[in-house]
DOKOL-121108 format. One record per residue (C-alpha): residue number from 1; residue in one letter; x, z negated, y. Coordinates in steps of 0.05 Angstrom, whole numbers, padded with zeros to 5 digits. Each point is the difference from the previous one (the first is absolute). Example, Ala and Ser with C-alpha at 12.3 -4.5 7.8 and 13.67 -1.06 7.14 Angstrom:
2
{atom 1 "A" {00246 -00156 -00090}},
{atom 2 "S" {00027 00013 00069}},
// end
This chain:
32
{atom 1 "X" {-00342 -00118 00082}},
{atom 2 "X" {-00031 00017 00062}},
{atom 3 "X" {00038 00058 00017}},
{atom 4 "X" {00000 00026 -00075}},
{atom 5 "X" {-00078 00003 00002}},
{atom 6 "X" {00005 00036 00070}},
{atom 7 "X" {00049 00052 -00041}},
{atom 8 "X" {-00045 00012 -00040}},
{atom 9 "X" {-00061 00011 00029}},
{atom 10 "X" {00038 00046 00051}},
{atom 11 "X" {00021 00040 -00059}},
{atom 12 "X" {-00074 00003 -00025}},
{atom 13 "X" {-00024 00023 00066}},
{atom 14 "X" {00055 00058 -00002}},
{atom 15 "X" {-00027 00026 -00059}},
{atom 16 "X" {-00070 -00004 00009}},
{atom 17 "X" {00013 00046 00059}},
{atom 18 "X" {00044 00042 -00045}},
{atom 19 "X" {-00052 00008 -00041}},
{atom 20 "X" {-00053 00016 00048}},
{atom 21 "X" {00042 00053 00031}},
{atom 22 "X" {00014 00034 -00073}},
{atom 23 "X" {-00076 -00007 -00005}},
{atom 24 "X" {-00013 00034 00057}},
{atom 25 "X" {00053 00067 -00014}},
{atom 26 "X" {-00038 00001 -00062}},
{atom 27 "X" {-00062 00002 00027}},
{atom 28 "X" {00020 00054 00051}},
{atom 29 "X" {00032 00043 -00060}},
{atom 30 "X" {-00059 -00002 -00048}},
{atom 31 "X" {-00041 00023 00061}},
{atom 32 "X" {00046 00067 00012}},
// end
């Protein structure tokens, strides 16, 4: 159970900084 939580909040850290990083190209394209 333990490590099954750890999973998963790993895997919601990933994508939170996946999504910051698409944010930021984004960001950086709208401004060119």
């Amino acid at each position: 159970m333990i490590r099954n939580t750890f999973i998963i909040r790993t895997f919601i850290v990933a994508r939170r900084l996946a999504l910051r990083k698409y944010v930021k190209q984004s960001i950086i394209y709208s401004d060119n």
